[in-house]
N, C-alpha and C positions, 0 to 999 in steps of 0.2 A: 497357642501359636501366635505368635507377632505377626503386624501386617508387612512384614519384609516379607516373610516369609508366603504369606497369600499373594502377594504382588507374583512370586514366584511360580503360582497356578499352585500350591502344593494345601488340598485338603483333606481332611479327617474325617472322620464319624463324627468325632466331636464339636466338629463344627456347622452341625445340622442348620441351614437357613431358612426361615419361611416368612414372604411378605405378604401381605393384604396389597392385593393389586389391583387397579383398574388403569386397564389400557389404553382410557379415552386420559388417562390426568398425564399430564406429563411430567410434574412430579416422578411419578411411578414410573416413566418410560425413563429419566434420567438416572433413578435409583439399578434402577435394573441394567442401563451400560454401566454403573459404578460396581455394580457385584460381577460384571461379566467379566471388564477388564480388569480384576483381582480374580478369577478363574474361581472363581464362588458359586457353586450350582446350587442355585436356592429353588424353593417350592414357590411357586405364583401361585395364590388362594385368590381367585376369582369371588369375591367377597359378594358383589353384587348377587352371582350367578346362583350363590348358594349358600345362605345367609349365616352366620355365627353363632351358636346356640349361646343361650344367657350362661350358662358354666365357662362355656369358652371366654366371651366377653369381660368375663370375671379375672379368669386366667390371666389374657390379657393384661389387664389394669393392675393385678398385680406384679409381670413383668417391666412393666411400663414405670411401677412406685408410684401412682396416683391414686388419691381415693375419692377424686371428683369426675364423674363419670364424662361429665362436660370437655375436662382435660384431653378426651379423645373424640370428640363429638367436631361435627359439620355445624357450628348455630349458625352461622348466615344461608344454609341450604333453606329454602322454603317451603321445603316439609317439614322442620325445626317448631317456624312459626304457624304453621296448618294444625298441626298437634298438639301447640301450647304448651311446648313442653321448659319454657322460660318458668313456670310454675309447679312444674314436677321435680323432684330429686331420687338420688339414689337408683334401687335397683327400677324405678320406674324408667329413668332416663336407659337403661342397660334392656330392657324390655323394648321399648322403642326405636334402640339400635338394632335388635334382632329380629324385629320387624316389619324396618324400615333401611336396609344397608347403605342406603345414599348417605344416614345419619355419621355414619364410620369415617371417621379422619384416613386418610391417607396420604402418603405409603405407611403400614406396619411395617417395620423392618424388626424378626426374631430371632437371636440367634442365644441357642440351649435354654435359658430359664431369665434371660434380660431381652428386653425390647425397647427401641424407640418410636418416634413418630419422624421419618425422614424428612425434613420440613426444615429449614434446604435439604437438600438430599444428599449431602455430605457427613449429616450428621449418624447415618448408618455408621460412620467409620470409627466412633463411640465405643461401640460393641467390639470393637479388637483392643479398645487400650483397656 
């Protein structure tokens, strides 16, 4: 479905949405009027609240097309540098997001089997072209 056609409020099954949200970023708070006002009923994963399992994490990163775990990582959070994990790789860094959820970039913006990192958060609007 084209984004004329979302602008229009008109959504599918097929268009399942799910973001990685925290309410304090406002990022996330912008992301979330850009899905409302396209009549987009997506799922808010309170990521903090209830952490990501390393499978998911995984999942993730391969919607995303990255294979550097950092790609979706917080390094200037200062639990980053608490953990030292400027010296860890791979699934170590994907363990330390799961956690530690403050490590998680946000907004995830998911929609069917592609994701981005809404970062400006216009960039959600990716997933319709």
């Amino acid at each position: 479905m084209g984004l004329a056609a979302r602008e229009s409020g008109i959504v599918t099954d097929d268009d399942r949405v799910s973001v990685y949200f925290n309410p304090s970023c406002s990022k996330c708070r912008v992301t979330r009027e850009l899905l409302d006002e396209r009549g987009v009923d997506a799922e808010y994963f309170r990521y903090l609240d209830e952490s990501p399992s390393l499978p998911e994490l995984e999942r993730v990163m391969g919607m995303l097309g990255i294979e550097d775990p950092r790609a979706m990582m917080r390094t200037g959070e200062p639990r980053y540098a608490e953990l030292g994990l400027e010296a860890v790789e791979g699934e170590g860094l994907l363990e330390a997001m799961a956690a530690n959820p403050i490590l998680i970039e946000r907004p995830i913006v998911i929609r069917g089997d592609r994701a981005v990192i809404a970062r400006p958060p216009d960039r959600l609007l990716e997933l319709w072209n």
